[in-house]
Each structure stands twice: as structure tokens, then as C-alpha cells.
N, C-alpha and C positions, 0 to 999 in steps of 0.2 A: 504494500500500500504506500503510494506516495504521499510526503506531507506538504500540505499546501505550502507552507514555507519557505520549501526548494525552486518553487515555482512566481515567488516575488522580485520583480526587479531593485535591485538595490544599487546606490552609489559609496564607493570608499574612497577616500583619500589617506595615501599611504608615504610614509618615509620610511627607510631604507638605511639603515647607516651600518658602517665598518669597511672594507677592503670589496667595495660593489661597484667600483667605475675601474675601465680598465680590460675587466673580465667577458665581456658580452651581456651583461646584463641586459639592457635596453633590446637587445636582438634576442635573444633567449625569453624576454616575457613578451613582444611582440608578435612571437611564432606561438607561445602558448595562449596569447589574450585572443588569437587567431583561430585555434584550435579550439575553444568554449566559447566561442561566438560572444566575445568580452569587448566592448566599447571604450575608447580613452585615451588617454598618452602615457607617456614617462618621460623624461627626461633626466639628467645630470647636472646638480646643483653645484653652485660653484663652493659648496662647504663640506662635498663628497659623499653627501647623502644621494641617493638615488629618489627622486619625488614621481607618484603614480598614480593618477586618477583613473578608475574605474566603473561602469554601471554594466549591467549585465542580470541576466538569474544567478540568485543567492549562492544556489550551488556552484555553479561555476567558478562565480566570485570567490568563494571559499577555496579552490582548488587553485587559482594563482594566489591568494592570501599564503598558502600552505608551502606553492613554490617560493614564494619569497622570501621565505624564514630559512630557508635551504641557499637558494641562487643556482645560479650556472658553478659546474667545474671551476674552480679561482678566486669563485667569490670566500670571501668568509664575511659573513652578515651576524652584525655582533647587536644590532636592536632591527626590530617593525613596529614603528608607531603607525597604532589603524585610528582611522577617525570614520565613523559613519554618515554619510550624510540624506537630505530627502534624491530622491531618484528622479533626476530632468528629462532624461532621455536626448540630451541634445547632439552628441556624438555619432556618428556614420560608419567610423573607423577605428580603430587604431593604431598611433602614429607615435613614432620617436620625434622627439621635440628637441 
């Protein structure tokens, strides 16, 4: 039985911080924000966090949340600060920034 929960679109805005620019980041959650039909950007802060706005179904969203705490091969990702926000829908894509 599915729970209707998985099935809400939700928005996150995420930070990123420790040894996460450099490694493919940017490219490696691109191809998976691709793969869960996940809406948004990310970009590279110039404080060497990684910063990543997200909308998408929860579950999805959940599933690059979870990549994140991990990263690509090189990262070592030492915080994820999540912030949840209401859901726009304004995005088409998702794009490195």
C-alpha cells in the first residue's frame, strides 16, 4: 500500500558543506535529480558549500537528500543542512548554476 505522502510534491533547500566542490558533485546530483524526475539547480558557493534547491515527489526528494549525505566518489560531506520549504513548482529542469 502506498502512502499518500510519497506522492506530495515538496521543495528543499539544501547546503552541503566539507570536501564537495572539486569532486563532480554538481554533475553526479544532476544525472540523479534526472533520474527521479527532481526539478532545480545547484550550484558552488564561493564558501565551498555546495547550495541545492529542489521540488519534486517527497520520495524522490528523499532519495537525493540521502545521496547527499554520501556524495560522489571524493566527496567527503562532513554537514546537510535541509530546510523545507512550500512547493512553487516553478522549475522545468534541472540545471548547474
Amino acid at each position: 500500500m502506498e502512502n499518500k505522502k510519497d506522492k506530495q510534491l515538496v521543495r528543499v533547500h539544501i547546503l552541503i558543506s566539507g570536501f564537495v566542490q572539486g569532486v563532480c558533485f554538481r554533475a553526479e546530483a544532476k544525472y540523479n535529480a534526472q533520474k527521479f524526475n527532481i526539478k532545480g539547480w545547484i550550484k558552488n558557493r564561493p564558501d565551498g558549500k555546495v547550495e541545492i534547491l529542489l521540488e519534486g515527489k517527497k520520495e524522490n526528494v528523499d532519495k537525493i537528500i540521502d545521496w547527499c549525505r554520501i556524495g560522489p566518489s571524493g566527496a567527503v560531506v562532513s554537514d546537510v543542512s535541509i530546510e523545507w520549504q512550500k512547493y512553487l513548482g516553478e522549475f522545468e529542469d534541472f540545471s548547474v548554476r
